[in-house]
mmCIF file of the C-alpha atoms, coordinates in Angstrom:
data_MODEL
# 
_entry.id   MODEL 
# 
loop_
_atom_site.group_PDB 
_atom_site.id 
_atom_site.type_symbol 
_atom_site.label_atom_id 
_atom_site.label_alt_id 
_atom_site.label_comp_id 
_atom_site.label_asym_id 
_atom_site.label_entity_id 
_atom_site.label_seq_id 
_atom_site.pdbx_PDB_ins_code 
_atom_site.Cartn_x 
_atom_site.Cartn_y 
_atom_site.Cartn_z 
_atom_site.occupancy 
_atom_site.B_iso_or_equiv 
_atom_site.pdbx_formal_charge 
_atom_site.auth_seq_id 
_atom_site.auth_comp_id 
_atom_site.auth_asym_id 
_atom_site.auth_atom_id 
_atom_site.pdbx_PDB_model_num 
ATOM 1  C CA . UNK A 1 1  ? 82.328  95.679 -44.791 1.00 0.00 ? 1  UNK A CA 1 
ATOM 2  C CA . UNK A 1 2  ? 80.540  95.194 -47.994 1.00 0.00 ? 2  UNK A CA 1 
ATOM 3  C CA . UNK A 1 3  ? 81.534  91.922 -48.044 1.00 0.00 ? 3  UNK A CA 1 
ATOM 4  C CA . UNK A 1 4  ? 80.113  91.078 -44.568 1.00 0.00 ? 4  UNK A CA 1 
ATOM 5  C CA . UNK A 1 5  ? 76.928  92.846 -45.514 1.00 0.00 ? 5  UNK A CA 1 
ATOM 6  C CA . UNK A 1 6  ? 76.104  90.755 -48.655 1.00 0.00 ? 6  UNK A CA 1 
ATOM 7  C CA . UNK A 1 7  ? 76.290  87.531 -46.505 1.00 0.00 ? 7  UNK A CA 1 
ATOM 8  C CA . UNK A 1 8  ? 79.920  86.736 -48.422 1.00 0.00 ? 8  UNK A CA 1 
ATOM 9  C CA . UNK A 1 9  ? 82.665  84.739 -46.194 1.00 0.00 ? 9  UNK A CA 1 
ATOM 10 C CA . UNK A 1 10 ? 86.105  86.764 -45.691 1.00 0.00 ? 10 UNK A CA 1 
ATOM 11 C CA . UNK A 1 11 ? 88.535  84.729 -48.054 1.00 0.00 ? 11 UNK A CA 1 
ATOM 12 C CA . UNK A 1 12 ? 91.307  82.621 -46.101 1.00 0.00 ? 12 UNK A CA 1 
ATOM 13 C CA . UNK A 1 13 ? 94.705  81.388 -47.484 1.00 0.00 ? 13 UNK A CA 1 
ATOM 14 C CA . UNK A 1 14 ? 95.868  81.207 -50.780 1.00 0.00 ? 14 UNK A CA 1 
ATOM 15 C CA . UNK A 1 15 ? 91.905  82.067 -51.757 1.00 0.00 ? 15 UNK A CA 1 
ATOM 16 C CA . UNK A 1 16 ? 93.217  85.584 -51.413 1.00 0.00 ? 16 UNK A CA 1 
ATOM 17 C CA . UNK A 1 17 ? 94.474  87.170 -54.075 1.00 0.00 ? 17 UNK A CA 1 
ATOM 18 C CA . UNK A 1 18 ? 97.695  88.440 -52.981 1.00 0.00 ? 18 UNK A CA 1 
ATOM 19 C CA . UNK A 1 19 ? 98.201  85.126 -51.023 1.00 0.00 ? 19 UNK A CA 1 
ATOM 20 C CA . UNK A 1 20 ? 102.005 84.177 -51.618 1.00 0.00 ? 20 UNK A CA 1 
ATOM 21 C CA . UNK A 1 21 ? 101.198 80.356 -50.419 1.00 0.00 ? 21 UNK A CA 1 
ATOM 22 C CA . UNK A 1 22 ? 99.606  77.785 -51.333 1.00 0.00 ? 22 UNK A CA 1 
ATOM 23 C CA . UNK A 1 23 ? 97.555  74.973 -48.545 1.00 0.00 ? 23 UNK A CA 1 
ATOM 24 C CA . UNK A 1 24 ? 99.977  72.316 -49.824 1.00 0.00 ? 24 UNK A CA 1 
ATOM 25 C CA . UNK A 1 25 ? 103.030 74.335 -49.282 1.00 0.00 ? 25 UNK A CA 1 
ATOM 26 C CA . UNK A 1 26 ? 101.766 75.260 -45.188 1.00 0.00 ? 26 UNK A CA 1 
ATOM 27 C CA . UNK A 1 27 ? 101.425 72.023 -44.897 1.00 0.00 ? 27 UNK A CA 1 
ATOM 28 C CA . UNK A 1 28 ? 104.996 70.964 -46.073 1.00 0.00 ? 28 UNK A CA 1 
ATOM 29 C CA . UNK A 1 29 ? 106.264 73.883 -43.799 1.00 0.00 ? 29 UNK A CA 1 
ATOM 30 C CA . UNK A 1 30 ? 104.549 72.509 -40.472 1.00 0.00 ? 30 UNK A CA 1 
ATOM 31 C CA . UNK A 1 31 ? 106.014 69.418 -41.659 1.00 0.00 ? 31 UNK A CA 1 
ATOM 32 C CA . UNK A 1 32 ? 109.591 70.359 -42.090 1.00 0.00 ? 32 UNK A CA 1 
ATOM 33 C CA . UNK A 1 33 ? 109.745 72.245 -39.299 1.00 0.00 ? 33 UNK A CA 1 
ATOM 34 C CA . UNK A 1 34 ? 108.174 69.222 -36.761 1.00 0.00 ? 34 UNK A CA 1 
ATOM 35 C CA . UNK A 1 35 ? 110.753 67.201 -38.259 1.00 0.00 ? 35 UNK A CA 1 
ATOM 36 C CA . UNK A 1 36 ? 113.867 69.676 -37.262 1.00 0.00 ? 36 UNK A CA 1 
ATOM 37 C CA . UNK A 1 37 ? 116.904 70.105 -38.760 1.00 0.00 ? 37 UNK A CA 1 
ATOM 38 C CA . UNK A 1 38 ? 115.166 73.338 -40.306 1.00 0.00 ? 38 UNK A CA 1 
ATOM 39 C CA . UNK A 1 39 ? 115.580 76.947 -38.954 1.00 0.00 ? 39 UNK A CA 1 
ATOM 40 C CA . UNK A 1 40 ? 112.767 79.105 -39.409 1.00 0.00 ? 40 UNK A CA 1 
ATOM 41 C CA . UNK A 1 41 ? 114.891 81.506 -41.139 1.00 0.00 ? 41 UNK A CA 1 
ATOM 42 C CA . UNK A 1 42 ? 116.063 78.839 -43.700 1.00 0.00 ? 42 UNK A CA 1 
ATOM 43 C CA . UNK A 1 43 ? 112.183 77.704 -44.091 1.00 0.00 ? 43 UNK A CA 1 
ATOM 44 C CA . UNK A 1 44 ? 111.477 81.633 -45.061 1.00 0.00 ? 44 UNK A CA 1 
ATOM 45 C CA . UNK A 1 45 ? 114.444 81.777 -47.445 1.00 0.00 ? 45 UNK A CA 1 
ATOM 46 C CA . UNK A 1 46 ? 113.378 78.702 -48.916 1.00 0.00 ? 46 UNK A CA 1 
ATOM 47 C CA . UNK A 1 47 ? 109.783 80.060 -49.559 1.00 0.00 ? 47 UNK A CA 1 
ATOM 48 C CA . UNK A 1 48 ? 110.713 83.596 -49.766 1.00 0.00 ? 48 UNK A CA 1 
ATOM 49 C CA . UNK A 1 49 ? 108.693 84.979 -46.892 1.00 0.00 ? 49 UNK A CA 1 
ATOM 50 C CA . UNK A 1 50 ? 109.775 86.500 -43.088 1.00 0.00 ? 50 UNK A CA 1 
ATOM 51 C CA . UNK A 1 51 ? 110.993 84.225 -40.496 1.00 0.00 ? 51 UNK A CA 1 
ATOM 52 C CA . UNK A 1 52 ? 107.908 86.071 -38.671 1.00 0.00 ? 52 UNK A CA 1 
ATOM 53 C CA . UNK A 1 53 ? 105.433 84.235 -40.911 1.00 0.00 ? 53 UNK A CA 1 
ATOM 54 C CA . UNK A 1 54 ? 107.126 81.176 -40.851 1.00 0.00 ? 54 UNK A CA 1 
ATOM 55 C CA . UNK A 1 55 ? 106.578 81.743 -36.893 1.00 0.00 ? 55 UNK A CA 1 
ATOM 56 C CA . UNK A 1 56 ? 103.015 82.316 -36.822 1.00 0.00 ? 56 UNK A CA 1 
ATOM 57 C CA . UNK A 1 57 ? 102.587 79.317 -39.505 1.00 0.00 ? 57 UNK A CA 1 
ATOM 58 C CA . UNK A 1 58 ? 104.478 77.109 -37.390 1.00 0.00 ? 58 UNK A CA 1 
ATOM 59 C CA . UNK A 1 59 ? 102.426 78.243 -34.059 1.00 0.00 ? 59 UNK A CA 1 
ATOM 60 C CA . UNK A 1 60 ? 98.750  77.979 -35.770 1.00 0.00 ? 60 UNK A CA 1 
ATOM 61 C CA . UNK A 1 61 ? 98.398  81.604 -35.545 1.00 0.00 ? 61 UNK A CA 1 
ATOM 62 C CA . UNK A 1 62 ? 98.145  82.314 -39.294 1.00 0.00 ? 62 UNK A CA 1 
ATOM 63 C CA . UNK A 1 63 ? 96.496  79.609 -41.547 1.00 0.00 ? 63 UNK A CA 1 
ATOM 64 C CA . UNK A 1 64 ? 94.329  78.294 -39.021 1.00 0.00 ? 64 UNK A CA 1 
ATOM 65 C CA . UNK A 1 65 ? 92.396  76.320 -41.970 1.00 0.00 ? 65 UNK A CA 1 
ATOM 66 C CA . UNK A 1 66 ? 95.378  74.229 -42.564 1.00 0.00 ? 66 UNK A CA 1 
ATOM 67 C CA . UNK A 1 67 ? 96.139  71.132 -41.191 1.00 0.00 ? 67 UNK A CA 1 
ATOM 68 C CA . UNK A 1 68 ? 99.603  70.191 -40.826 1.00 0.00 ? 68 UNK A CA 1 
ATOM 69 C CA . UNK A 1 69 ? 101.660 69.336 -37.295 1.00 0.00 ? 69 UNK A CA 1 
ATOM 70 C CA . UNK A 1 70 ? 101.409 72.688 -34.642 1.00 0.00 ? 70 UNK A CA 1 
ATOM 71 C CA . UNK A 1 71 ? 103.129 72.063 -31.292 1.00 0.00 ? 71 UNK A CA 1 
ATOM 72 C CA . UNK A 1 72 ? 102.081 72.038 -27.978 1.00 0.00 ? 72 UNK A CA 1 
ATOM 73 C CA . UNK A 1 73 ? 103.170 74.413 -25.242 1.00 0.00 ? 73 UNK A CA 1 
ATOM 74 C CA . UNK A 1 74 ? 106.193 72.857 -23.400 1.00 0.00 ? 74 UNK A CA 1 
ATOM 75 C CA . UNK A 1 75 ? 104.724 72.418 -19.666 1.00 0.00 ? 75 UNK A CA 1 
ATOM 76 C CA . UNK A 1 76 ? 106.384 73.971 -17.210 1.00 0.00 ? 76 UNK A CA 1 
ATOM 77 C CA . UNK A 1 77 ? 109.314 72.850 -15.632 1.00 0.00 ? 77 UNK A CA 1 
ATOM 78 C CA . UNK A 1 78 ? 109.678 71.248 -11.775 1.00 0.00 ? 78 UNK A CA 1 
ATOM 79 C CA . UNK A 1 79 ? 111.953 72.371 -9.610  1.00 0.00 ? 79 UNK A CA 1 
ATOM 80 C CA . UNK A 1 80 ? 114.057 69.122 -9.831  1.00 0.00 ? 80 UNK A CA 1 
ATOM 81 C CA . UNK A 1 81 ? 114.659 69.686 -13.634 1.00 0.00 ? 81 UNK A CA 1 
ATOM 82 C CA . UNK A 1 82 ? 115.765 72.698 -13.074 1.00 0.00 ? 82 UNK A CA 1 
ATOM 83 C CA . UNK A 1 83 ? 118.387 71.468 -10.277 1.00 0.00 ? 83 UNK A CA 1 
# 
């Protein structure tokens, strides 16, 4: 709340201090992961994190600020796919 009150901006991304990644390295992750072949679980043992985060990276839910490949929701399928 202090922050907010002297007019400061929250910090996002590896500008925080306890921040465990860098920009690059979200971006290499979005990448990897658009190009398959990758599990989320081997993408967080690779970078030491939870398969959780890697989720939320991966879904543009954490590290917003980032640019890097997010998908799209898959639209819904017709009935004829499904027969």
């Amino acid at each position: 709340m202090i922050e907010q009150k002297a007019g400061r901006r929250y910090q996002k991304g590896s500008d925080r201090p306890a921040a465990k990644l860098t920009d690059e390295q979200i971006v290499e992750i979005r990448e990897t992961y658009a190009r398959g072949g990758y599990t989320q679980a081997d993408l967080a043992e690779t970078y030491g994190i939870t398969q959780g985060l890697v989720s939320l990276i991966v879904n543009g839910k954490r590290w917003r600020h980032v640019s890097g490949p997010i998908p799209l929701t898959k639209p819904a399928q017709t009935e004829q796919e499904t027969n």
